[in-house]
C-alpha positions in Angstrom: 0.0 0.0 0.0 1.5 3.8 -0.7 1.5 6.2 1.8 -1.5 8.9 1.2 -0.5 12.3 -0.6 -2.4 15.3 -0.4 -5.0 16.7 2.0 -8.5 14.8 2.8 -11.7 16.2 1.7 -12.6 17.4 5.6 -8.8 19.4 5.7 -10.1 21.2 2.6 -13.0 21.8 3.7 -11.6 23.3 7.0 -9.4 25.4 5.4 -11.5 26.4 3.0 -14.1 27.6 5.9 -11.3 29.6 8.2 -10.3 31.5 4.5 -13.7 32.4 4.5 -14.1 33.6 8.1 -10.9 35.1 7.8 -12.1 37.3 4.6 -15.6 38.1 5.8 -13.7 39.7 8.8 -11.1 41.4 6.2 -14.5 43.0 3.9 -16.2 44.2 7.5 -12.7 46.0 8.5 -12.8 47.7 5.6 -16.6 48.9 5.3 -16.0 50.5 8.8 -12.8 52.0 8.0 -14.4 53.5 4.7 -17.7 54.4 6.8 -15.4 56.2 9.4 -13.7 58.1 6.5 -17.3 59.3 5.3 -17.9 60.7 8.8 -14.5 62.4 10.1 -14.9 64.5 5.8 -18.6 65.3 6.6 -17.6 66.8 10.3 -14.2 68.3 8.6 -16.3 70.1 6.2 -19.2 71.2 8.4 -16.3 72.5 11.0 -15.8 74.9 8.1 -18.9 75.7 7.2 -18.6 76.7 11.3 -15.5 78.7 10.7 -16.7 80.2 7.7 -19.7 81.5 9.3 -18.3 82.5 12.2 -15.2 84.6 10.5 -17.5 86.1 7.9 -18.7 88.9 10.6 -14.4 89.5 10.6 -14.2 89.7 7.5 -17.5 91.9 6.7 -16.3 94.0 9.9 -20.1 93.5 11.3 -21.6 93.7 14.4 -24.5 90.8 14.3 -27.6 91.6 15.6 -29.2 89.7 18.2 -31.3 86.5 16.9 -31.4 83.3 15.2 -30.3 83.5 11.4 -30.4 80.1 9.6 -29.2 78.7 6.1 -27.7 76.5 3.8 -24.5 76.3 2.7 -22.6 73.5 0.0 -19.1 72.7 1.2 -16.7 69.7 -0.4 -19.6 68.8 -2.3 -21.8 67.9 1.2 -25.3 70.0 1.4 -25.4 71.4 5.1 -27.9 73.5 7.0 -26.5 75.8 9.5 -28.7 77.9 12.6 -26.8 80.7 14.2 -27.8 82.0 17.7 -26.2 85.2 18.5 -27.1 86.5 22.1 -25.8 89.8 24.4 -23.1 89.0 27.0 -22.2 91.2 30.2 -19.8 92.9 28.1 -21.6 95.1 25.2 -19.0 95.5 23.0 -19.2 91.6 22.6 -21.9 89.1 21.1 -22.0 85.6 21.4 -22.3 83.7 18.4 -23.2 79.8 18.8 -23.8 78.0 15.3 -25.0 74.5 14.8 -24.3 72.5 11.3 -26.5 69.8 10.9 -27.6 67.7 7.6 -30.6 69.6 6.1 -33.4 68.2 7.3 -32.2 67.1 10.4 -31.8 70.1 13.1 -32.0 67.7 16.1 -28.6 65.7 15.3 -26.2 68.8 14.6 -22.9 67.4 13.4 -21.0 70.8 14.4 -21.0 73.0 17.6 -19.4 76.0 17.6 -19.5 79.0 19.5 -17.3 82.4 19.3 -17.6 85.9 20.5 -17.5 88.5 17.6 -16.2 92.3 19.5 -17.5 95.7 18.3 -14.0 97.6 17.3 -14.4 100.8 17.5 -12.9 101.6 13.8 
Protein backbone atom coordinates (compact mmCIF):
# COMPACT_ATOMS: atom_id res chain seq x y z
CA UNK A 1 0.00 0.00 0.00
CA UNK A 2 1.49 3.77 -0.68
CA UNK A 3 1.47 6.21 1.83
CA UNK A 4 -1.55 8.95 1.16
CA UNK A 5 -0.50 12.32 -0.62
CA UNK A 6 -2.43 15.34 -0.44
CA UNK A 7 -5.01 16.67 1.96
CA UNK A 8 -8.49 14.75 2.83
CA UNK A 9 -11.69 16.18 1.73
CA UNK A 10 -12.57 17.42 5.56
CA UNK A 11 -8.81 19.35 5.74
CA UNK A 12 -10.10 21.21 2.60
CA UNK A 13 -13.00 21.79 3.66
CA UNK A 14 -11.58 23.28 7.03
CA UNK A 15 -9.42 25.37 5.41
CA UNK A 16 -11.50 26.44 3.05
CA UNK A 17 -14.07 27.58 5.93
CA UNK A 18 -11.30 29.60 8.22
CA UNK A 19 -10.27 31.52 4.52
CA UNK A 20 -13.66 32.38 4.48
CA UNK A 21 -14.13 33.65 8.12
CA UNK A 22 -10.94 35.14 7.84
CA UNK A 23 -12.13 37.34 4.56
CA UNK A 24 -15.61 38.09 5.79
CA UNK A 25 -13.75 39.74 8.81
CA UNK A 26 -11.11 41.43 6.24
CA UNK A 27 -14.46 43.05 3.94
CA UNK A 28 -16.21 44.18 7.55
CA UNK A 29 -12.69 45.97 8.47
CA UNK A 30 -12.82 47.75 5.56
CA UNK A 31 -16.63 48.93 5.35
CA UNK A 32 -15.99 50.54 8.83
CA UNK A 33 -12.83 52.01 8.03
CA UNK A 34 -14.36 53.53 4.72
CA UNK A 35 -17.70 54.38 6.78
CA UNK A 36 -15.43 56.18 9.43
CA UNK A 37 -13.71 58.08 6.48
CA UNK A 38 -17.29 59.29 5.25
CA UNK A 39 -17.92 60.73 8.77
CA UNK A 40 -14.52 62.43 10.06
CA UNK A 41 -14.91 64.45 5.81
CA UNK A 42 -18.64 65.31 6.64
CA UNK A 43 -17.59 66.75 10.30
CA UNK A 44 -14.19 68.28 8.65
CA UNK A 45 -16.35 70.09 6.25
CA UNK A 46 -19.23 71.20 8.40
CA UNK A 47 -16.33 72.54 11.04
CA UNK A 48 -15.83 74.86 8.10
CA UNK A 49 -18.90 75.69 7.25
CA UNK A 50 -18.56 76.66 11.28
CA UNK A 51 -15.53 78.75 10.73
CA UNK A 52 -16.68 80.18 7.70
CA UNK A 53 -19.73 81.48 9.25
CA UNK A 54 -18.31 82.49 12.16
CA UNK A 55 -15.22 84.58 10.47
CA UNK A 56 -17.53 86.07 7.89
CA UNK A 57 -18.74 88.92 10.56
CA UNK A 58 -14.39 89.55 10.65
CA UNK A 59 -14.21 89.73 7.49
CA UNK A 60 -17.54 91.87 6.72
CA UNK A 61 -16.33 94.04 9.92
CA UNK A 62 -20.13 93.50 11.28
CA UNK A 63 -21.64 93.69 14.38
CA UNK A 64 -24.51 90.82 14.33
CA UNK A 65 -27.60 91.64 15.59
CA UNK A 66 -29.21 89.66 18.22
CA UNK A 67 -31.34 86.47 16.91
CA UNK A 68 -31.44 83.26 15.18
CA UNK A 69 -30.25 83.46 11.38
CA UNK A 70 -30.35 80.14 9.60
CA UNK A 71 -29.25 78.73 6.15
CA UNK A 72 -27.73 76.53 3.83
CA UNK A 73 -24.51 76.26 2.66
CA UNK A 74 -22.57 73.54 0.03
CA UNK A 75 -19.13 72.66 1.22
CA UNK A 76 -16.67 69.67 -0.42
CA UNK A 77 -19.64 68.77 -2.27
CA UNK A 78 -21.75 67.91 1.22
CA UNK A 79 -25.28 70.02 1.45
CA UNK A 80 -25.37 71.40 5.13
CA UNK A 81 -27.89 73.52 7.05
CA UNK A 82 -26.54 75.80 9.55
CA UNK A 83 -28.66 77.85 12.61
CA UNK A 84 -26.83 80.69 14.21
CA UNK A 85 -27.80 82.02 17.69
CA UNK A 86 -26.20 85.25 18.49
CA UNK A 87 -27.06 86.46 22.15
CA UNK A 88 -25.80 89.75 24.42
CA UNK A 89 -23.06 88.98 26.98
CA UNK A 90 -22.21 91.19 30.23
CA UNK A 91 -19.83 92.93 28.12
CA UNK A 92 -21.64 95.06 25.16
CA UNK A 93 -18.96 95.49 23.00
CA UNK A 94 -19.22 91.64 22.59
CA UNK A 95 -21.85 89.10 21.11
CA UNK A 96 -21.95 85.59 21.45
CA UNK A 97 -22.25 83.73 18.37
CA UNK A 98 -23.19 79.81 18.80
CA UNK A 99 -23.81 77.97 15.31
CA UNK A 100 -24.99 74.52 14.81
CA UNK A 101 -24.33 72.54 11.25
CA UNK A 102 -26.52 69.84 10.94
CA UNK A 103 -27.61 67.74 7.65
CA UNK A 104 -30.58 69.64 6.09
CA UNK A 105 -33.44 68.24 7.30
CA UNK A 106 -32.21 67.12 10.41
CA UNK A 107 -31.82 70.10 13.12
CA UNK A 108 -31.99 67.68 16.10
CA UNK A 109 -28.56 65.74 15.30
CA UNK A 110 -26.17 68.77 14.57
CA UNK A 111 -22.88 67.42 13.41
CA UNK A 112 -20.98 70.84 14.36
CA UNK A 113 -20.99 72.96 17.59
CA UNK A 114 -19.37 76.03 17.62
CA UNK A 115 -19.52 78.96 19.53
CA UNK A 116 -17.33 82.42 19.34
CA UNK A 117 -17.61 85.88 20.52
CA UNK A 118 -17.51 88.52 17.62
CA UNK A 119 -16.20 92.27 19.45
CA UNK A 120 -17.46 95.71 18.25
CA UNK A 121 -14.03 97.58 17.30
CA UNK A 122 -14.37 100.79 17.50
CA UNK A 123 -12.95 101.60 13.77
Amino acid sequence: MRPARGFTLIEVLIALAVLGIALAAAVRATLTVSEGSLVLHRHLAGGWVAQNRLNSYAAKDMFPDTGVNEGREQQAGLDFAWRETVSETPNKSFRRVEIRVFEPGKPEHADIVLIGYVANVPR
